[in-house]
N, CA, C and O atoms as a GROMACS GRO file, in nm:
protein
  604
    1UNK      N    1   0.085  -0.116   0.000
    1UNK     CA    2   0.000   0.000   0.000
    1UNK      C    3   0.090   0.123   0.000
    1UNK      O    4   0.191   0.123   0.070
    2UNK      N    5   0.056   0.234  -0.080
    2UNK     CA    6   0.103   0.371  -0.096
    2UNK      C    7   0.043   0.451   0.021
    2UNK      O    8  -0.074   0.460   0.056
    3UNK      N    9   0.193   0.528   0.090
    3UNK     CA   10   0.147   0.609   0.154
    3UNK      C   11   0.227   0.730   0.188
    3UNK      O   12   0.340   0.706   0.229
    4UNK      N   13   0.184   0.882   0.176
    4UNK     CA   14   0.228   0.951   0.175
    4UNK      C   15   0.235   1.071   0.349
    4UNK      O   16   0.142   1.107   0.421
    5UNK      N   17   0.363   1.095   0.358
    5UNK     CA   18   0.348   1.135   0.513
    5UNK      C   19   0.460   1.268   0.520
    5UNK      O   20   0.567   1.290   0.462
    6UNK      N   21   0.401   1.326   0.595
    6UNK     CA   22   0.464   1.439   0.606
    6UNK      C   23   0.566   1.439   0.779
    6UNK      O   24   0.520   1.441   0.893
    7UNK      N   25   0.682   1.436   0.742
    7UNK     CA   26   0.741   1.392   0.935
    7UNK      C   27   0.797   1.507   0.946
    7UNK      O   28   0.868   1.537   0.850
    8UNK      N   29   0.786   1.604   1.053
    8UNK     CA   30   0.888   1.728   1.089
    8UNK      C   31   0.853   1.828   0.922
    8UNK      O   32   0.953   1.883   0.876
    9UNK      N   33   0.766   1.841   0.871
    9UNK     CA   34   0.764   1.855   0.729
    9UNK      C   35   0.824   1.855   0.593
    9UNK      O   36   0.838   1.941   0.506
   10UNK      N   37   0.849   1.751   0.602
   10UNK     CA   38   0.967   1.681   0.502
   10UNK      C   39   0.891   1.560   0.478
   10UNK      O   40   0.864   1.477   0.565
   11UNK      N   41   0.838   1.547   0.284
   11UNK     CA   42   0.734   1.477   0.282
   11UNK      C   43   0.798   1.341   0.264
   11UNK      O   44   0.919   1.336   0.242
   12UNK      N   45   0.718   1.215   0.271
   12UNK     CA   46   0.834   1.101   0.266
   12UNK      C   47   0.680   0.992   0.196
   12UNK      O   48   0.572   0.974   0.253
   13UNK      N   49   0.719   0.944   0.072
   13UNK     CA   50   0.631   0.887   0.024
   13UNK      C   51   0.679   0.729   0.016
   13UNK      O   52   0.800   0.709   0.015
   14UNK      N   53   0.609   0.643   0.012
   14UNK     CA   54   0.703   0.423   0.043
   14UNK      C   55   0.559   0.365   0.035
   14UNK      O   56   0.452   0.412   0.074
   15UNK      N   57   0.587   0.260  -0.019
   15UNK     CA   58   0.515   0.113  -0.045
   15UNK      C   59   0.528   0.045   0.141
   15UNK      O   60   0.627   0.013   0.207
   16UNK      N   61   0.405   0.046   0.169
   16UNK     CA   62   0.455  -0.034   0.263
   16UNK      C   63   0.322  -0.144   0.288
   16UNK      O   64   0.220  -0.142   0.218
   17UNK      N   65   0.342  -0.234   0.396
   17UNK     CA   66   0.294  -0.318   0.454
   17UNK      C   67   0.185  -0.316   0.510
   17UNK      O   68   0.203  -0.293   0.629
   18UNK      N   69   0.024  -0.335   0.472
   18UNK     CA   70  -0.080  -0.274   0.558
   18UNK      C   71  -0.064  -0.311   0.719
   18UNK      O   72  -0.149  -0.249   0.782
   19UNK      N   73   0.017  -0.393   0.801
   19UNK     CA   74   0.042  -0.371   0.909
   19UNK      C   75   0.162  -0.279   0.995
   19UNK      O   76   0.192  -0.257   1.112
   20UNK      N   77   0.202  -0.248   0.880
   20UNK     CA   78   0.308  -0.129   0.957
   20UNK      C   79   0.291  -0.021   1.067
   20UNK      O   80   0.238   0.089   1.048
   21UNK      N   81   0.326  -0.053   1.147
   21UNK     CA   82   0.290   0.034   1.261
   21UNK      C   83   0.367   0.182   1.243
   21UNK      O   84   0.479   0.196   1.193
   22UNK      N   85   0.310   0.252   1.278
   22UNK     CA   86   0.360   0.397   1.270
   22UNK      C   87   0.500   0.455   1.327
   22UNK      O   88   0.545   0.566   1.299
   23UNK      N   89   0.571   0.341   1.428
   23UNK     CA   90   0.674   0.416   1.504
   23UNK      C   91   0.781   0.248   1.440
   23UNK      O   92   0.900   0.229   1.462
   24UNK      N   93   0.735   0.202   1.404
   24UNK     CA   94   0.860   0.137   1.259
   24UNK      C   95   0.841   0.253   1.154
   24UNK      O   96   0.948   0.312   1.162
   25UNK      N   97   0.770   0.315   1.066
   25UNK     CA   98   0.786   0.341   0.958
   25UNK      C   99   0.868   0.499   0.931
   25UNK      O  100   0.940   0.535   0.838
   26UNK      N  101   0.812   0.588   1.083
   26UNK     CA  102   0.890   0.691   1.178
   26UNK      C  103   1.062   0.679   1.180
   26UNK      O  104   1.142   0.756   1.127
   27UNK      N  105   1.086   0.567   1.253
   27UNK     CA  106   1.210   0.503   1.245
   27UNK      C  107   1.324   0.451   1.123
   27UNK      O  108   1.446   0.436   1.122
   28UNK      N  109   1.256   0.441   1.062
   28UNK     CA  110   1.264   0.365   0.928
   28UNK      C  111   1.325   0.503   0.864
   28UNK      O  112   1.422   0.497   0.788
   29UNK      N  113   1.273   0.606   0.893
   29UNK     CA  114   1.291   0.743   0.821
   29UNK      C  115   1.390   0.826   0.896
   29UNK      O  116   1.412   0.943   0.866
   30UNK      N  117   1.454   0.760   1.000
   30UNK     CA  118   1.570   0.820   1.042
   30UNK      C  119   1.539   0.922   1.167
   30UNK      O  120   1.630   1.001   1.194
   31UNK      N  121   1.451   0.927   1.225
   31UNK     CA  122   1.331   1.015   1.327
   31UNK      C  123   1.362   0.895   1.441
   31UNK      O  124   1.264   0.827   1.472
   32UNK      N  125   1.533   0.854   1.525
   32UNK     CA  126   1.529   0.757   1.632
   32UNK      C  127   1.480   0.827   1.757
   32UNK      O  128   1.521   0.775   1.862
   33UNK      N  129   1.397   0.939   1.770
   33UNK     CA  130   1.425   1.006   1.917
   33UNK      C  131   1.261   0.896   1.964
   33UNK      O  132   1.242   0.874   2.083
   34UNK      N  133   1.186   0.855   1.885
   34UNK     CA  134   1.080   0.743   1.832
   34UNK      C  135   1.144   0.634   1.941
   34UNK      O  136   1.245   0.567   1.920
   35UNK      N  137   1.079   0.630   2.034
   35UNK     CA  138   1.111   0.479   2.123
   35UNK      C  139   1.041   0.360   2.123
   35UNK      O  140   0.918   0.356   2.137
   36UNK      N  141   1.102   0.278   2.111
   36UNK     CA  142   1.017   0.154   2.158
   36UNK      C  143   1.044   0.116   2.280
   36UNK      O  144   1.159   0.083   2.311
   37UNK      N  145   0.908   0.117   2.396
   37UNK     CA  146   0.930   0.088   2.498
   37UNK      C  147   0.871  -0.048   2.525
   37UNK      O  148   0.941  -0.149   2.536
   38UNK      N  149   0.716  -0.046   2.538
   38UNK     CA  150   0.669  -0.132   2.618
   38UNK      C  151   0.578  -0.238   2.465
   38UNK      O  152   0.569  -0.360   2.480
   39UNK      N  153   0.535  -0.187   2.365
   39UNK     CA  154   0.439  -0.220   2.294
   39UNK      C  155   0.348  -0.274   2.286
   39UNK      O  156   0.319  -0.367   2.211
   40UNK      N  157   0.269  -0.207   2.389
   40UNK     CA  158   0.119  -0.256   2.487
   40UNK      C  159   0.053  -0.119   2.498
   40UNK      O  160  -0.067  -0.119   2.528
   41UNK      N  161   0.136   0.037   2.468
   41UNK     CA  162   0.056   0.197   2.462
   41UNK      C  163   0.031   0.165   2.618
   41UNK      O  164  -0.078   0.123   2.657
   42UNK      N  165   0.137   0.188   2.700
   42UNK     CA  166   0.169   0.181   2.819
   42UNK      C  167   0.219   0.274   2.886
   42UNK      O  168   0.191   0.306   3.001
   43UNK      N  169   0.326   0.340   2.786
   43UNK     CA  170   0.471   0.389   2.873
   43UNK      C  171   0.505   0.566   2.795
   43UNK      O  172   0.550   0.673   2.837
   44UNK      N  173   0.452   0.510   2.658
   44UNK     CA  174   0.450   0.680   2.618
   44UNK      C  175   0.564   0.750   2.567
   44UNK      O  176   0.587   0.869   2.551
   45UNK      N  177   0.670   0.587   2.535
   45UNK     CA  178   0.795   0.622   2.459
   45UNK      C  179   0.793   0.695   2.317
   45UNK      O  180   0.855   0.784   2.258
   46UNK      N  181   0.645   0.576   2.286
   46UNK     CA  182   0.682   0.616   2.127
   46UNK      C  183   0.577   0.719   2.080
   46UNK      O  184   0.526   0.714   1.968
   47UNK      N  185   0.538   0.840   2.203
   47UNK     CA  186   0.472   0.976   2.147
   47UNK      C  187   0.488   1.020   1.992
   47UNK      O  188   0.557   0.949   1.919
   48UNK      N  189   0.440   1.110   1.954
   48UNK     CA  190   0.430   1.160   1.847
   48UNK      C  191   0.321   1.231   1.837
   48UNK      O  192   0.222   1.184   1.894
   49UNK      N  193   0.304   1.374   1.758
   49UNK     CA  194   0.220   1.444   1.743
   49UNK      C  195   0.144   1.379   1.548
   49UNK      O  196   0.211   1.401   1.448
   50UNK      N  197   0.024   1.316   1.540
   50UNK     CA  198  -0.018   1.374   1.473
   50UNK      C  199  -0.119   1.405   1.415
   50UNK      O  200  -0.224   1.340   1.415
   51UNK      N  201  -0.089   1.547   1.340
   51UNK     CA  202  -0.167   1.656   1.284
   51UNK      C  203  -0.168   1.729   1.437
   51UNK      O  204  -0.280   1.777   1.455
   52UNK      N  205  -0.096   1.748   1.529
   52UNK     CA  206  -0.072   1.825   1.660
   52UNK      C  207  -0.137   1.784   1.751
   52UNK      O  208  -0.167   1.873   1.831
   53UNK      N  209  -0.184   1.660   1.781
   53UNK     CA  210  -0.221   1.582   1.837
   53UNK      C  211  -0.143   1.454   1.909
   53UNK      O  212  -0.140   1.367   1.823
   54UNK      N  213  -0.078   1.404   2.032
   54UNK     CA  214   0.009   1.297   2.050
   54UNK      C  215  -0.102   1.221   2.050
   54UNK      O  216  -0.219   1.240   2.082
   55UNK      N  217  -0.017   1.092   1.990
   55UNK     CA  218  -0.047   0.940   1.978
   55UNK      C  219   0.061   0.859   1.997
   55UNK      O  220   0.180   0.892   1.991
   56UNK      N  221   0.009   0.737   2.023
   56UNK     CA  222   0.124   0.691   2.073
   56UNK      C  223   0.189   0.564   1.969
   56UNK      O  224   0.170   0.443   1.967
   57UNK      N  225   0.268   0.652   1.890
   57UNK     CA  226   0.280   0.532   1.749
   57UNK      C  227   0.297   0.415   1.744
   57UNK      O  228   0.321   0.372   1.631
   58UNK      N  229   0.294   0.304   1.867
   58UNK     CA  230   0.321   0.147   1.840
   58UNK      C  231   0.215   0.111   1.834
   58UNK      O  232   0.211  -0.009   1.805
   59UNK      N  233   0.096   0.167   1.851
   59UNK     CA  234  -0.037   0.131   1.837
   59UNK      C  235  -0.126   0.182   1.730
   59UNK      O  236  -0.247   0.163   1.718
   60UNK      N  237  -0.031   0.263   1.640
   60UNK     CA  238  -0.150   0.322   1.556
   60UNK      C  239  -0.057   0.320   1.369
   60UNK      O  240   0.019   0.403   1.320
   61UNK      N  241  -0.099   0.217   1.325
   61UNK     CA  242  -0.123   0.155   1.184
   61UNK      C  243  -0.015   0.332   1.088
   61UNK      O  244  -0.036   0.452   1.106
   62UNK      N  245   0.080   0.266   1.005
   62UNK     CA  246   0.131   0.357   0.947
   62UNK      C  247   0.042   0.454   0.860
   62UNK      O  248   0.053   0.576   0.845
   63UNK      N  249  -0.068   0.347   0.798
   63UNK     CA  250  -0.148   0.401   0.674
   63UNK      C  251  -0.237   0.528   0.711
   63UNK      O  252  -0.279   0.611   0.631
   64UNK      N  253  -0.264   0.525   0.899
   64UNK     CA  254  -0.367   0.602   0.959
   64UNK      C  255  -0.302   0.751   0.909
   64UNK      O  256  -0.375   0.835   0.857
   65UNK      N  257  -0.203   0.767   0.923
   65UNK     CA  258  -0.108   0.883   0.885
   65UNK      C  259  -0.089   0.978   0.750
   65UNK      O  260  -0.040   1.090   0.733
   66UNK      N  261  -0.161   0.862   0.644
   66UNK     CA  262  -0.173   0.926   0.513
   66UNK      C  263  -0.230   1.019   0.484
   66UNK      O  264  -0.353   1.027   0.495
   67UNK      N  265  -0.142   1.127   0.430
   67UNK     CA  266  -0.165   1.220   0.370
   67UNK      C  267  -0.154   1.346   0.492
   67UNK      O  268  -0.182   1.463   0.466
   68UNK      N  269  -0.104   1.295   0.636
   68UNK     CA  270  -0.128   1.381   0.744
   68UNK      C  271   0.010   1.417   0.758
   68UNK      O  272   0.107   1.379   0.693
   69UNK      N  273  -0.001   1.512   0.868
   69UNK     CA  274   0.157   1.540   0.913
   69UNK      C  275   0.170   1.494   1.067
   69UNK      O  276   0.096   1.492   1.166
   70UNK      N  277   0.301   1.457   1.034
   70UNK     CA  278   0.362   1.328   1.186
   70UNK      C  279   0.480   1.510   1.207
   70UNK      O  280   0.528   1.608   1.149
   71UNK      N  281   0.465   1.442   1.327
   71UNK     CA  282   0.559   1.548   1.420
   71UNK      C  283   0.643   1.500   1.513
   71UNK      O  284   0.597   1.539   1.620
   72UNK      N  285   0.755   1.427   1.533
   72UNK     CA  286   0.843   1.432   1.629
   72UNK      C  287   0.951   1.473   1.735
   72UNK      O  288   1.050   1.513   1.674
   73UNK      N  289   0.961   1.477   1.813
   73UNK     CA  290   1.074   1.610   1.909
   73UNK      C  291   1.180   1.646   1.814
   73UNK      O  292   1.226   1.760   1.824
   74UNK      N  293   1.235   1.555   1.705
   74UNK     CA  294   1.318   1.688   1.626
   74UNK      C  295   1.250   1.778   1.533
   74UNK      O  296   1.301   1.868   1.466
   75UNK      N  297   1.141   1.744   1.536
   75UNK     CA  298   1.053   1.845   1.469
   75UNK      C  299   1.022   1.988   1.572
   75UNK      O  300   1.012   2.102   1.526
   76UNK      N  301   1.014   1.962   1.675
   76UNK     CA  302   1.026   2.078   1.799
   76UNK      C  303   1.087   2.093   1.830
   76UNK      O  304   1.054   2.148   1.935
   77UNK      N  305   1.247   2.086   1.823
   77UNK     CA  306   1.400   2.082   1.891
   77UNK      C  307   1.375   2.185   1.978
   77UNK      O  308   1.383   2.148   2.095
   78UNK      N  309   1.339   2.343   1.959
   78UNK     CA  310   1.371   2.418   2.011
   78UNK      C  311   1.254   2.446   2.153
   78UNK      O  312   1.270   2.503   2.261
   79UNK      N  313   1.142   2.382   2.096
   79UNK     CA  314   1.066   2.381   2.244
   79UNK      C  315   1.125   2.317   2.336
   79UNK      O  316   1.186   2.353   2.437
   80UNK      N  317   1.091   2.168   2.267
   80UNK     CA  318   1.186   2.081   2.387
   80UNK      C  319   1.288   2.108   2.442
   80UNK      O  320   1.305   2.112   2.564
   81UNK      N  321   1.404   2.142   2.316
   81UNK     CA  322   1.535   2.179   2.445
   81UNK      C  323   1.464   2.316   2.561
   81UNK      O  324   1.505   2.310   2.677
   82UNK      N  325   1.394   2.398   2.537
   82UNK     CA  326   1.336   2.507   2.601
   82UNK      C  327   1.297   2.437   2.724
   82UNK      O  328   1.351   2.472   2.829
   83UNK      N  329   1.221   2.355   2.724
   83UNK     CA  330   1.120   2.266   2.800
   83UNK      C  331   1.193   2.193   2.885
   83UNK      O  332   1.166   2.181   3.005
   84UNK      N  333   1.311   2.127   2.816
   84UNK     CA  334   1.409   2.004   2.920
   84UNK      C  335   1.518   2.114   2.992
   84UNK      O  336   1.567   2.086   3.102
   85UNK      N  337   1.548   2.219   2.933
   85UNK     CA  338   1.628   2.321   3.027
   85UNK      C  339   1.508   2.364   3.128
   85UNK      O  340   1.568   2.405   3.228
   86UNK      N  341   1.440   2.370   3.139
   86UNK     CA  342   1.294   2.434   3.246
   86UNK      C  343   1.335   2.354   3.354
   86UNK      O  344   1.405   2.372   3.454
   87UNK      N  345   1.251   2.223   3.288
   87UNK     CA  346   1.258   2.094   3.401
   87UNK      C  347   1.397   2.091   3.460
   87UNK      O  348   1.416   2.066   3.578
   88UNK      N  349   1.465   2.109   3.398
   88UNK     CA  350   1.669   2.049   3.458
   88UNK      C  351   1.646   2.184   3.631
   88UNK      O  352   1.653   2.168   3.752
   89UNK      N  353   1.611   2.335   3.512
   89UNK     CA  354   1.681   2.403   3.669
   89UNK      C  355   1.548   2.439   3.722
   89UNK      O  356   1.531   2.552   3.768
   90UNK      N  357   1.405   2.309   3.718
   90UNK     CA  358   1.318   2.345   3.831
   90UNK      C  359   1.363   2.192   3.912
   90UNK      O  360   1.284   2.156   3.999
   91UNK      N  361   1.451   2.128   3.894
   91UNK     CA  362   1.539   1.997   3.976
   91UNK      C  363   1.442   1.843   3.945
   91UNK      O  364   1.432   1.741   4.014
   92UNK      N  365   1.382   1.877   3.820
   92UNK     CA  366   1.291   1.769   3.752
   92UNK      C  367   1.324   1.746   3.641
   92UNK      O  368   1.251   1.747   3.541
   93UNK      N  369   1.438   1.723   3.648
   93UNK     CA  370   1.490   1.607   3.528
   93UNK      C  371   1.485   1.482   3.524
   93UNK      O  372   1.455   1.415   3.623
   94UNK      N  373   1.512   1.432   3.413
   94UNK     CA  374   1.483   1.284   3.436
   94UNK      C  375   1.625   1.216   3.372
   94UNK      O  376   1.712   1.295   3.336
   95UNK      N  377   1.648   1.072   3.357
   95UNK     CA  378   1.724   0.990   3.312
   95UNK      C  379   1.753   1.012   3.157
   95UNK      O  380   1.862   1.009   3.099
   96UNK      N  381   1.596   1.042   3.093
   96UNK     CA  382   1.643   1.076   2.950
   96UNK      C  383   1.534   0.988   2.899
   96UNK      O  384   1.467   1.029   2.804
   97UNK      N  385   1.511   0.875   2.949
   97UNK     CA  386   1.474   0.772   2.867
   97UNK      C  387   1.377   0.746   2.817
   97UNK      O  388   1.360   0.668   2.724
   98UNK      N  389   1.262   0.841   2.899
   98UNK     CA  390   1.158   0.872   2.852
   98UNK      C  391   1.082   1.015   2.884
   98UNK      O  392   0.969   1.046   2.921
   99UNK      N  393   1.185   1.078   2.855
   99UNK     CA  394   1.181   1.251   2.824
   99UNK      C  395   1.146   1.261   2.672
   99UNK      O  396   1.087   1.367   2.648
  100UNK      N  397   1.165   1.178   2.556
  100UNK     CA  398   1.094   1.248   2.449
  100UNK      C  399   0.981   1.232   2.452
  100UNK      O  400   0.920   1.319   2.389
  101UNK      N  401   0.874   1.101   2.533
  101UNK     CA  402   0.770   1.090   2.508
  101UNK      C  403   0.654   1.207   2.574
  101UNK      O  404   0.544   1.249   2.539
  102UNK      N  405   0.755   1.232   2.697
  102UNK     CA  406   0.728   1.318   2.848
  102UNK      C  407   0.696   1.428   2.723
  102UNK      O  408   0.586   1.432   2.668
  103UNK      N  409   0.779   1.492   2.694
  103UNK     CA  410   0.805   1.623   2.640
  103UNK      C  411   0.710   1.652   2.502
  103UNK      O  412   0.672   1.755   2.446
  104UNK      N  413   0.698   1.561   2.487
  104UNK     CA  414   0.583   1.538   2.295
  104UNK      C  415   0.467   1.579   2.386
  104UNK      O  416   0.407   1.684   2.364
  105UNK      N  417   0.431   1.486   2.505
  105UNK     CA  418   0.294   1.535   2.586
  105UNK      C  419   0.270   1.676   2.614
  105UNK      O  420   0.200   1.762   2.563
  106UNK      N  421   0.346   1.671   2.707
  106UNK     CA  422   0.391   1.855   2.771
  106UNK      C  423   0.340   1.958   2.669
  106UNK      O  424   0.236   2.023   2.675
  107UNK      N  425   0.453   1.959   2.555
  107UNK     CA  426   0.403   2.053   2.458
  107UNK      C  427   0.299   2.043   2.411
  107UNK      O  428   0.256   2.155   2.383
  108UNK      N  429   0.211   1.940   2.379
  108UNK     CA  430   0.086   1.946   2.300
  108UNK      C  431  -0.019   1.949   2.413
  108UNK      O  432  -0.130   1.965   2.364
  109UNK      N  433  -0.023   1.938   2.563
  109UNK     CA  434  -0.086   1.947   2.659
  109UNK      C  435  -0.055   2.155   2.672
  109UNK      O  436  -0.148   2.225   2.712
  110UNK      N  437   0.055   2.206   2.640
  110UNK     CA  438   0.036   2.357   2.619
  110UNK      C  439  -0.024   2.419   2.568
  110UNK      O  440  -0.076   2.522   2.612
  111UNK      N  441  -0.039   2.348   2.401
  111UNK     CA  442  -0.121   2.407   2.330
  111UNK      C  443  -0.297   2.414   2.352
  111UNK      O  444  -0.375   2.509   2.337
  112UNK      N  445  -0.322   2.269   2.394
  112UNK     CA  446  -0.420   2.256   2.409
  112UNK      C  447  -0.521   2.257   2.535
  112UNK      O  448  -0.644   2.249   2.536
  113UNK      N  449  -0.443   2.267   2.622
  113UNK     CA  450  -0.504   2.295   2.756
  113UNK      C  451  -0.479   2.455   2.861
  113UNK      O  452  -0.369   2.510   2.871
  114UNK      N  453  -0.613   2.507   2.931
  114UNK     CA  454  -0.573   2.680   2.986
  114UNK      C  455  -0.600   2.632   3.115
  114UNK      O  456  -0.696   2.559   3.140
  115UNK      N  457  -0.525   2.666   3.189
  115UNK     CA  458  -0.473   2.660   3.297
  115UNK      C  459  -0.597   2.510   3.364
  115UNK      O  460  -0.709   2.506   3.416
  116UNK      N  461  -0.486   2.403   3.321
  116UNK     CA  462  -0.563   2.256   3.395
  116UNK      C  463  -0.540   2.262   3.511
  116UNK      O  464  -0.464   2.351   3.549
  117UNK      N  465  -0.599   2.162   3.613
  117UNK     CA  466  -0.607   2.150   3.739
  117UNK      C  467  -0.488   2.016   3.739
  117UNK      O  468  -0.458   1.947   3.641
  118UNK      N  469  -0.444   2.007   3.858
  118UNK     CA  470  -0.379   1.919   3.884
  118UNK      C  471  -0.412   1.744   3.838
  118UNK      O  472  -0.330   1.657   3.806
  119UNK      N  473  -0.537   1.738   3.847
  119UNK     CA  474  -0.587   1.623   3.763
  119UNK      C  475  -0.623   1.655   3.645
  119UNK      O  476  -0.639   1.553   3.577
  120UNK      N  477  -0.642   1.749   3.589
  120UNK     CA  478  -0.660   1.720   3.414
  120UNK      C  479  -0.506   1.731   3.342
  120UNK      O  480  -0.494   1.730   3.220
  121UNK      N  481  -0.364   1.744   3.455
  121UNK     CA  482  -0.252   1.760   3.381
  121UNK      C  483  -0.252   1.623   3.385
  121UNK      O  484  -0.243   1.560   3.280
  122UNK      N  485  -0.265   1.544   3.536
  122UNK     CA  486  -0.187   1.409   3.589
  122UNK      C  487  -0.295   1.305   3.445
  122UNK      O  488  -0.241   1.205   3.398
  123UNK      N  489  -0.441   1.348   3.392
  123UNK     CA  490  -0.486   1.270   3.299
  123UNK      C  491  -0.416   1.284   3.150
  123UNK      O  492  -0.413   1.205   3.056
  124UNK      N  493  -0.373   1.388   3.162
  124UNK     CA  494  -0.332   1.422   3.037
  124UNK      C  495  -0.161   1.316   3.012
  124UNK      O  496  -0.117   1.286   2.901
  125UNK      N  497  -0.094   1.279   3.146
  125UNK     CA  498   0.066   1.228   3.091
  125UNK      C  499   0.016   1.067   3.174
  125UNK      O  500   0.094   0.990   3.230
  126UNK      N  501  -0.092   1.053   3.164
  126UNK     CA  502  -0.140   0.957   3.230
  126UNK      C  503  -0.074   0.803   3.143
  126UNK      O  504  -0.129   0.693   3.145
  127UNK      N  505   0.009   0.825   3.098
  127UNK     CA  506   0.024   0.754   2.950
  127UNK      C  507   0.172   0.710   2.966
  127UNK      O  508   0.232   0.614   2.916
  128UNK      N  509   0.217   0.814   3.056
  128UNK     CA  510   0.408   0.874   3.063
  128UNK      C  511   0.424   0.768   3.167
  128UNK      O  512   0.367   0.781   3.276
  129UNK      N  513   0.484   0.684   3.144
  129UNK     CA  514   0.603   0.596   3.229
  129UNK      C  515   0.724   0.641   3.301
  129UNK      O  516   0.799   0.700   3.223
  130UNK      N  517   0.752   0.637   3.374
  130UNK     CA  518   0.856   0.720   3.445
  130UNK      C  519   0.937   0.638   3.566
  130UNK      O  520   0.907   0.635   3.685
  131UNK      N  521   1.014   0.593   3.520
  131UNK     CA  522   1.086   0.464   3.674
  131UNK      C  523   1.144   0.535   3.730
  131UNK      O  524   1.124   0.490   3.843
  132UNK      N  525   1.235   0.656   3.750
  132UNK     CA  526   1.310   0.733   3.805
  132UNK      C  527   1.235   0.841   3.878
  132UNK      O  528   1.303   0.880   3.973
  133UNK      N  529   1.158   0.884   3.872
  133UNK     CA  530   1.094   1.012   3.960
  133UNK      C  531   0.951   0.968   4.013
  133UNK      O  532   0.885   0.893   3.942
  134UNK      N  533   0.904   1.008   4.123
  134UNK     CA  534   0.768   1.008   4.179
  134UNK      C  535   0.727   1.091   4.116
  134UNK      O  536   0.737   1.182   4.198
  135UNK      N  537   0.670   1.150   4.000
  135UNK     CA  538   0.604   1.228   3.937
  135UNK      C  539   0.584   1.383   4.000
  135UNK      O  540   0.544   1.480   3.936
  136UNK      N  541   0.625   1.382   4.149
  136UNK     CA  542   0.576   1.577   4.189
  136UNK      C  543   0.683   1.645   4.161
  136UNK      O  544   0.646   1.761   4.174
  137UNK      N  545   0.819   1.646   4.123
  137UNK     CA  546   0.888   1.744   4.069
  137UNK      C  547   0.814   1.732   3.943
  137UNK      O  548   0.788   1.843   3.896
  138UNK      N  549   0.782   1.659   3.891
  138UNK     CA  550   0.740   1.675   3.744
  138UNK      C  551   0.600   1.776   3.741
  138UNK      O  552   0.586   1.875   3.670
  139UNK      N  553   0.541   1.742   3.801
  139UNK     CA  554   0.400   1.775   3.806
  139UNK      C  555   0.429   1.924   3.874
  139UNK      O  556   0.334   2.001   3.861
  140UNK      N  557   0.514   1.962   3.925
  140UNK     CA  558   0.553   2.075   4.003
  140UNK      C  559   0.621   2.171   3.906
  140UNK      O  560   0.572   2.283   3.919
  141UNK      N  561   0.727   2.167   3.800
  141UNK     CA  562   0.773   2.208   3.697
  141UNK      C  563   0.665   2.232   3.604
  141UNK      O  564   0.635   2.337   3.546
  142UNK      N  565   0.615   2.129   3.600
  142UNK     CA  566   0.496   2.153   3.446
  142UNK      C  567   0.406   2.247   3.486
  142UNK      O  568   0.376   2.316   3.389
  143UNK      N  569   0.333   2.291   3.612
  143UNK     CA  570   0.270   2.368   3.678
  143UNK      C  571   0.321   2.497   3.612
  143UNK      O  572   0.274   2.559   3.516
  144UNK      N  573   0.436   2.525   3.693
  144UNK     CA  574   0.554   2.676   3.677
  144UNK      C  575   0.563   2.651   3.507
  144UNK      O  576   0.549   2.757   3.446
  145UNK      N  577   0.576   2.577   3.453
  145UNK     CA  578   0.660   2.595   3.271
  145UNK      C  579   0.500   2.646   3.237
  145UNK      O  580   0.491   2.756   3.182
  146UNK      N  581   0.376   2.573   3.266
  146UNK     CA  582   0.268   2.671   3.213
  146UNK      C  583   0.201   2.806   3.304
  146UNK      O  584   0.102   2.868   3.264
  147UNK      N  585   0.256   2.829   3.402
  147UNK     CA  586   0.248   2.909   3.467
  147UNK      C  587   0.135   2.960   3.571
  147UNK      O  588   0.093   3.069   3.608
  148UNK      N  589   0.104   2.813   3.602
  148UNK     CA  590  -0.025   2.798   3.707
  148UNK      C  591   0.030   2.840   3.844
  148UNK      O  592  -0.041   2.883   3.935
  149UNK      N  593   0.158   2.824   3.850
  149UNK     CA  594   0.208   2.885   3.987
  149UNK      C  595   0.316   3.042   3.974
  149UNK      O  596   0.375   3.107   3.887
  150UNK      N  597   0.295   3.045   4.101
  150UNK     CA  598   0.399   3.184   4.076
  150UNK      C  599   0.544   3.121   4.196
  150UNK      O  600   0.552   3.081   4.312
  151UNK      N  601   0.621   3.140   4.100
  151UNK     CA  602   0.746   3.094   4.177
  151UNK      C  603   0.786   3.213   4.270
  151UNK      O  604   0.884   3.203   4.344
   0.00000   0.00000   0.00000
């Protein structure tokens, strides 16, 4: 099957496999910041915006993507690094390992959400796997980066 995809906007057209999952075909295109974590849409490695929307690409069919635009953290370099310098000097950093998926959320939880409550953020990364932190520096940073608190 033909399918045409737009990643970081750079169009990328391939024959592929009607079971191709979206974060092989991502990968495939040289876009590794794309994790494979758990492949159960568990853990929230393999985020991705698309059409500005995260999904979580091990679960969602390459073909769904046709004709749309896929967005990955090097497609946002400059938020994210914006975003992972925030978190570093609000002392909520993480290991790394699943900071692109963290960070794909974050930003598209900016765009789309005005000032959430503490449970419509914690539903929103409800998705985000995290072995290294108890989630309240996180949840404490993301507060301040959208500016629900006053530091």
């Amino acid at each position: 099957m033909k399918i045409k995809v737009w990643i970081n906007n750079k169009v990328f057209e391939d024959d592929i496999e009607p079971d191709t999952l979206l974060i092989d075909f991502v990968r495939s295109k040289g876009f590794l910041s794309v994790k494979r974590g758990c492949d159960t849409a568990n853990c929230g490695l393999c985020t991705v915006h698309l059409e500005g929307k995260p999904v979580l690409s091990c679960s969602t069919l390459a073909m769904r993507a046709n004709g749309l635009k896929v967005t990955t953290i090097e497609g946002l370099e400059e938020e994210a690094k914006e975003f992972a310098q925030f978190m570093a000097n609000q002392g909520a950093e993480q290991c790394g390992f699943c900071s692109p998926g963290f960070v794909m959320n974050v930003l598209a939880m900016k765009k789309e959400l005005r000032n959430p409550s503490d449970e419509e953020i914690k539903m929103y990364l409800s998705g985000n796997l995290c072995r290294c932190t108890g989630y309240m520096g996180q949840l404490r940073a993301i507060k301040n980066y959208l500016g629900l608190t006053k530091e």
